[in-house]
C-alpha positions as CSV (number, residue, x, y, z in Angstrom):
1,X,-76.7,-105.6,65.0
2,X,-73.7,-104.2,62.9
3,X,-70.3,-104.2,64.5
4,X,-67.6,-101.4,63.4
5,X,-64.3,-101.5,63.7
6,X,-64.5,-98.7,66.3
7,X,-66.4,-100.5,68.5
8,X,-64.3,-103.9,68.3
9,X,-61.5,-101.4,69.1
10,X,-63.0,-99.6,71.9
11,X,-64.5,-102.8,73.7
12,X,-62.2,-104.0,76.4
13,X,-62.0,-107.7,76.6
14,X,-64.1,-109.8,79.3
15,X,-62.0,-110.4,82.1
16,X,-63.1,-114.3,83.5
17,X,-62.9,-116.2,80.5
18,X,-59.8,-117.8,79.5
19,X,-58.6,-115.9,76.6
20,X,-59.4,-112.8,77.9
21,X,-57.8,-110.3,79.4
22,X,-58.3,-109.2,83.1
23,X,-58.0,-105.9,85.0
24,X,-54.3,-105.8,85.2
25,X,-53.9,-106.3,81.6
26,X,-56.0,-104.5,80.0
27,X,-54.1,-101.2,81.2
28,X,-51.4,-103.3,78.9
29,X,-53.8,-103.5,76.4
30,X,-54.5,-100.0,75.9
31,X,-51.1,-99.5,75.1
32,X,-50.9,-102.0,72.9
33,X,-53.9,-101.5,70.0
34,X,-52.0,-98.0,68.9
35,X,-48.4,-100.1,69.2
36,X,-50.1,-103.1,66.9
37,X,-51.3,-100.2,64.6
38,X,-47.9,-98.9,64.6
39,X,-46.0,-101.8,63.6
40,X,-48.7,-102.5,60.8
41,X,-48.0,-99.3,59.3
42,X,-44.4,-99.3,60.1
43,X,-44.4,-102.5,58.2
44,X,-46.4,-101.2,55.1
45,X,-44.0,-98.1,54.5
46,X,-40.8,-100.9,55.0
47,X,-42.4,-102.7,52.3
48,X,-42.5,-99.4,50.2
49,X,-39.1,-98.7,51.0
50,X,-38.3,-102.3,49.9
51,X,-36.9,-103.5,53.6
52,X,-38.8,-107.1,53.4
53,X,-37.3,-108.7,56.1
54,X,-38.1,-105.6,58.6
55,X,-41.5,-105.6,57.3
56,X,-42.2,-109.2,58.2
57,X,-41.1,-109.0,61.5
58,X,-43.4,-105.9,61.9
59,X,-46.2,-107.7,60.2
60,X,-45.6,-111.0,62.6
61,X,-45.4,-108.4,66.1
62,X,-48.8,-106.8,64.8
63,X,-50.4,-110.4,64.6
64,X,-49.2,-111.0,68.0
65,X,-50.4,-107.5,69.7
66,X,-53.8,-107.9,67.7
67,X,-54.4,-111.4,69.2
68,X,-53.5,-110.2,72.6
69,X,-55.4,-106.8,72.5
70,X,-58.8,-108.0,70.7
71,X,-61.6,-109.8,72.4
72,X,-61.2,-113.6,71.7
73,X,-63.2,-114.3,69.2
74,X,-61.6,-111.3,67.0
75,X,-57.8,-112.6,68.3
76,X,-59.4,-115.8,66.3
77,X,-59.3,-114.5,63.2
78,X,-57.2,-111.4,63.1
79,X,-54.4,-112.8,62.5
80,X,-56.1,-113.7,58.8
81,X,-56.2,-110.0,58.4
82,X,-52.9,-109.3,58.6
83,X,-51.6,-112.3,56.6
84,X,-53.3,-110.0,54.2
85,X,-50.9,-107.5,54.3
86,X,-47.8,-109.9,54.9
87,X,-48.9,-111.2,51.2
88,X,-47.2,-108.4,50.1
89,X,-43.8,-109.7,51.5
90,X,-44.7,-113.4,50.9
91,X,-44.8,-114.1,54.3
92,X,-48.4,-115.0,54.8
93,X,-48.1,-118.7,56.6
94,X,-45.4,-117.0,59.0
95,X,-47.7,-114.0,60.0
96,X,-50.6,-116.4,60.6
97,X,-49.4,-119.0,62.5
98,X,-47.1,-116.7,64.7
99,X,-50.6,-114.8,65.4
100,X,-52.5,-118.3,66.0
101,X,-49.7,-118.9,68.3
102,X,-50.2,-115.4,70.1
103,X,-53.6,-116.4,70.4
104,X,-53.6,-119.8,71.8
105,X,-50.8,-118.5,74.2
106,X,-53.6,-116.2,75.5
107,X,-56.2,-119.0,75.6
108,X,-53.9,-121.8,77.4
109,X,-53.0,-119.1,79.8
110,X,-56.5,-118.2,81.0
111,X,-57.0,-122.4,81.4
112,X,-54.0,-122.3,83.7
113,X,-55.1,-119.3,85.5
114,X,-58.3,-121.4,85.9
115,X,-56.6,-124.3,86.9
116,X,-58.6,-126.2,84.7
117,X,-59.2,-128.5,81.6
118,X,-60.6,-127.0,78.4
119,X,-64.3,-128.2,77.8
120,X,-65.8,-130.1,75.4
121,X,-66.2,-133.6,76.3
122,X,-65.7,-135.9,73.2
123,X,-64.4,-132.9,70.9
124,X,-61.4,-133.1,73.5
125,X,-59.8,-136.1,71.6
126,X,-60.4,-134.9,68.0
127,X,-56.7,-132.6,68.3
128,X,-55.3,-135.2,70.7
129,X,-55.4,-138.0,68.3
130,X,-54.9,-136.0,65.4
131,X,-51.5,-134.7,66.7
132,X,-51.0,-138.5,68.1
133,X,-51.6,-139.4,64.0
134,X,-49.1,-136.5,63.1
135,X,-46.4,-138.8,65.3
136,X,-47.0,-142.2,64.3
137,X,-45.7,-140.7,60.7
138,X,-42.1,-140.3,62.3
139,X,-41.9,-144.5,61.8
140,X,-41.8,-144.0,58.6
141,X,-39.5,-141.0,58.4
142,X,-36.4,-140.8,57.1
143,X,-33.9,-138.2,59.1
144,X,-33.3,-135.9,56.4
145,X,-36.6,-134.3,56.5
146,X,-36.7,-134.7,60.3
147,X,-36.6,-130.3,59.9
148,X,-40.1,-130.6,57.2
149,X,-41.6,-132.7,59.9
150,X,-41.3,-130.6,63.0
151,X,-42.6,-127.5,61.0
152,X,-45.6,-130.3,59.9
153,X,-46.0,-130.9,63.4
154,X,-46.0,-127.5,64.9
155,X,-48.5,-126.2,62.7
156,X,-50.7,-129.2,63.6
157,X,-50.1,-128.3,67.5
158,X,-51.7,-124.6,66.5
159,X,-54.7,-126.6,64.3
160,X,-55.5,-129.0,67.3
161,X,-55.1,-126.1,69.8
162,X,-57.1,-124.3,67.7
163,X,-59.7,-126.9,67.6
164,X,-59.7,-126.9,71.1
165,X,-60.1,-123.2,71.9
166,X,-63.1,-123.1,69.7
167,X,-64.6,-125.8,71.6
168,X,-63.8,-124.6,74.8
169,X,-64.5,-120.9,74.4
170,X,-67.6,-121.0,71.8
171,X,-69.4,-124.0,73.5
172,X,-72.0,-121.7,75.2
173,X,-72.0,-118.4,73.5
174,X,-74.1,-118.1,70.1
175,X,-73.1,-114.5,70.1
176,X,-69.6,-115.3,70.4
177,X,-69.6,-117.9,67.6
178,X,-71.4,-114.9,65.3
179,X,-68.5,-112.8,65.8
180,X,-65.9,-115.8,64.7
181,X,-68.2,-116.9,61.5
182,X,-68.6,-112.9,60.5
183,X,-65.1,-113.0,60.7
184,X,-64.4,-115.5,58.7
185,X,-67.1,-114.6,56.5
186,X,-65.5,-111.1,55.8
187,X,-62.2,-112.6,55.3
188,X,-63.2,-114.8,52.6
């Protein structure tokens, strides 16, 4: 079955996953496909003009509202799509990981809305030891590059969370895993 852009567009999210947005929001979300369209376009002609800095920061707030506003699996892997365009301002990492961020924001808040643990079983204590790894490096640290080592260690919060999410969210749902691999498929 092929999936166009329309129709990822058009599809409200779930509501009763964690992840995905509920009744309430999704009057949010309406609003804020055309505002993450905006600020992608807004940030395009500031490249033109040759404002780099404002086109960033636009580039970064359409990652955010595009892994809010799509269905999980999408929010996955849109931020990819619009490190694409923040390549143009060198800014690719930033854009992605603030996106990432947006999106495991999304998915840690449906687990406490749940009240609940992600799932996974075993797969649980991949990212939690991995990030426990990340820290035993501060032993041998020196405190100049204390700043290189927080950044190291944020981004492998977002790669554990991210680890997690998948686990949690794509457990059950072959269709769901599809829409992630197609996505990452088309990206590459």
């Amino acid at each position: 079955r092929a999936v166009s852009l329309r129709s990822v567009l058009a599809r409200p999210a779930v509501a009763g996953r964690p992840g995905e947005t509920s009744a309430p929001v999704a009057f949010i979300a309406r609003w804020l496909r055309p505002i993450a369209l905006a600020l992608l376009a807004a940030g395009f002609v500031c490249w033109l003009l040759d404002f780099g800095l404002v086109a960033m920061w636009c580039f970064t707030f359409s990652a955010v509202a595009w892994a809010l506003v799509l269905p999980f699996p999408y929010a996955l892997v849109s931020p990819l799509f619009v490190g694409l365009v923040a390549w143009l301002v060198d800014m690719l990492p930033f854009v992605i990981l603030a996106g990432w961020a947006a999106a495991l924001g999304r998915w840690g808040w449906g687990l406490l809305r749940e009240r609940r643990l992600p799932r996974g079983g075993r797969w649980i204590w991949v990212p939690v030891f991995l990030a426990a790894w990340t820290l035993v490096g501060l032993t041998a640290l020196d405190l100049s590059n204390i700043k290189h080592f927080i950044l190291l260690f944020a981004i492998q919060v977002l790669i554990s969370g991210t680890v997690l999410a998948v686990v949690d969210q794509f457990q059950e749902s072959v269709e769901d895993r599809t829409k992630v691999v197609a996505g990452l498929v088309a990206f590459v």
